[in-house]
N, C-alpha and C positions, 0 to 999 in steps of 0.2 A: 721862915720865909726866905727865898732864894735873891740875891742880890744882883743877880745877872739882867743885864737890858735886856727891854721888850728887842725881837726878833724882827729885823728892818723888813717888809714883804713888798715887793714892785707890784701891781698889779697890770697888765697891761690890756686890757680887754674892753672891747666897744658897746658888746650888750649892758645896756646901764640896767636894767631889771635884775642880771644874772650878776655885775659886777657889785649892786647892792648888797644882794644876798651873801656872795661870798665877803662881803666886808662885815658885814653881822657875823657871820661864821669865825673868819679870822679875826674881829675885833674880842670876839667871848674868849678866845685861845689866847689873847694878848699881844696879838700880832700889831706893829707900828706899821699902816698899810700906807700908802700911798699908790693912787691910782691917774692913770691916763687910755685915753683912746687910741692913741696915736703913736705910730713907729719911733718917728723922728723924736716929739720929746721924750718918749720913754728912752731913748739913747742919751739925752741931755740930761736927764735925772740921775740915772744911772752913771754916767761922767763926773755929775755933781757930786755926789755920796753914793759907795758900790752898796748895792741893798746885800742883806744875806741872803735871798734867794728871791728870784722872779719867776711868777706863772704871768704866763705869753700865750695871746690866742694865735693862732695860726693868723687865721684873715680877720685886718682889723687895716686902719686909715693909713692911708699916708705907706711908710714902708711896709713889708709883711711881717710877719713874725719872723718867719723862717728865715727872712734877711737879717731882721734886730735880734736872733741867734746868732747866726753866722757874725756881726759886727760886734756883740757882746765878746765872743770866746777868742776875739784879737787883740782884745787890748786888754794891753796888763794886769789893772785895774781891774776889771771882772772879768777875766779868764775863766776864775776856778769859782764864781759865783756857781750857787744849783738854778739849774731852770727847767720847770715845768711845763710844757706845751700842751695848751686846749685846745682843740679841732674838732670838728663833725665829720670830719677824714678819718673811716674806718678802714680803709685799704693798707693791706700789709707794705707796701710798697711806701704809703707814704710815712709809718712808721716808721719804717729805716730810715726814711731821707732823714724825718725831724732827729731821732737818734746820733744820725754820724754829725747832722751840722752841729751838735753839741748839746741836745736835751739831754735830761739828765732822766727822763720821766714826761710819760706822754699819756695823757688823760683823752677819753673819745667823748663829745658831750652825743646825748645827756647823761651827766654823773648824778654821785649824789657827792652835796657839799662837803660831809661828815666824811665820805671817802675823801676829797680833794684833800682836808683838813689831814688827816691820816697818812696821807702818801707826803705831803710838807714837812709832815712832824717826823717821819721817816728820814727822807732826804735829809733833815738840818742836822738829824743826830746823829749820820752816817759824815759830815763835814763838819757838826761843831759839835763835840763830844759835851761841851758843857748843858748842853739843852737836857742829857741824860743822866747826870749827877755832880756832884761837886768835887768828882776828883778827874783829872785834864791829865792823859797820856801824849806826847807823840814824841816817834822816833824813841831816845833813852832820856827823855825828860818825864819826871813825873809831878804833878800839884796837887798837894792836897788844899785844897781853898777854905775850906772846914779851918781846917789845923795852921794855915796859913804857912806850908812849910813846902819847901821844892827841894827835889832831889834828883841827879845826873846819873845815869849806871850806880841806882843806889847806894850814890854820898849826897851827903846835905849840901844843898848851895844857899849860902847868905845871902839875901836880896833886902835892898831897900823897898818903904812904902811907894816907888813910882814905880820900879825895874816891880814889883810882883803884879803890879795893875797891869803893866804894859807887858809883860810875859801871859800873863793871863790874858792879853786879849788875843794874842797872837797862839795861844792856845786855842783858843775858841775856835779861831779863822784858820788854821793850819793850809800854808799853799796860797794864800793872796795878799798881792801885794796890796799896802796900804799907804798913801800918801802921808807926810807930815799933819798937814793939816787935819788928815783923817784921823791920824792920832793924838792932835792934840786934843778934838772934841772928843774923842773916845776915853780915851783915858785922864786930859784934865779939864773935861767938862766947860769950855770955853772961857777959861778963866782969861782976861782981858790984858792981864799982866805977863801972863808965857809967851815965849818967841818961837816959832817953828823953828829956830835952830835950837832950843831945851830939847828938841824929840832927841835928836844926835847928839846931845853927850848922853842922854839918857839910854838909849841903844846901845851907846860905846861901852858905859859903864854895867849895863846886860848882857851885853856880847865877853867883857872881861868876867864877872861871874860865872857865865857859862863857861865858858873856856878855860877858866881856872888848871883845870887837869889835865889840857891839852886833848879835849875833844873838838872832834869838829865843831867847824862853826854853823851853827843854825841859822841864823841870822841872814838873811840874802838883802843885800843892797842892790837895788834897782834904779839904776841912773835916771834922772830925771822922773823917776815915777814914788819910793818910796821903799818900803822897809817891807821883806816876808820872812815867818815862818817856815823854813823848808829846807828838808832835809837832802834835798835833789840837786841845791842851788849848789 
């Protein structure tokens, strides 16, 4: 049995008949869903804790989709979130626009859910490799999670039991940035007694393992926002 969390999933969609459904759907796949009608809080949830990927219906309350795209892929935080887009917008025209503002994947309703379900399960394995098995590549890192072993340009790197949790999640998320706080529940599971400054020695002392050989640093520090994954940084 796989040890990996359920897959965080935004739902943003106002049909409550059609939003049911696909919550059956994604709940039998494992998916941790959280759902809203509305532009504005699905912006405020999404601020709270970044989901791993949100399906967005085009026209829905309050903001549009199209906007709560465009405001997702600016801020740090969910940039590099995957987002799905539902429409009854079959015009090639408008498939471009939701494209460039930043969908990652554009569904035409009516679908079928088992497709919606399939094109998700797509998307996360193409940004979180772990959803595809339990060995985690990027850039010259490798994990075996199995074997519990990590290796740089194919030398071993010794990691403590926090530095492998928290490589491993930044494995998972490759490209986004993650708050403190989002790593301390991610990785020490809200334990009462950690201080969000534990994230930064624990990074610091990740960052020195990795670095050991004098490779680059992986590791991007985002002022004011938190710790990424990324080989660009």
């Amino acid at each position: 049995m796989s040890s990996r969390h359920q897959p965080a999933l935004l739902l943003v969609e106002d049909d409550r008949r059609l939003a049911d459904l696909l919550i059956w759907h994604f709940e039998r796949e494992g998916y941790d869903i959280t759902r809203t009608a509305d532009g504005e809080e699905a912006l405020l949830l999404a601020q709270e804790q970044a989901p791993d990927i949100v399906i967005l219906d085009w026209m829905i309350e309050g903001v549009s989709g199209i906007e709560v795209c465009r405001r997702l892929r600016r801020r740090p935080e969910t940039a590099n979130v995957p987002i799905i887009m539902l429409t009854a917008r079959g015009e090639e025209s408008d498939r471009i626009r939701g494209l460039e503002t930043g969908a990652d994947d554009y569904v035409t309703k009516p679908f079928s859910p088992r497709e919606l379900v399939a094109r998700v399960n797509a998307v996360l394995r193409r940004v979180r490799p772990a959803l595809a098995g339990e060995r985690l590549d990027y850039a010259d890192l490798e994990m075996d999670v199995g074997a519990h072993k990590v290796r740089r340009s194919g030398k071993p790197v010794a990691l403590g039991p926090t530095e492998f949790r928290l490589l491993r999640f930044f494995l998972e998320h490759p490209g986004r940035v993650f708050s403190r706080e989002r790593l301390l529940d991610a990785v020490w599971s809200h334990d009462p007694d950690i201080d969000v400054r534990t994230v930064d020695v624990h990074v610091r002392r990740l960052r020195k393992a990795l670095n050991d050989d004098g490779g680059a640093d992986l590791i991007r520090t985002v002022r004011a926002a938190g710790y990424a994954l990324d080989a660009e940084g």
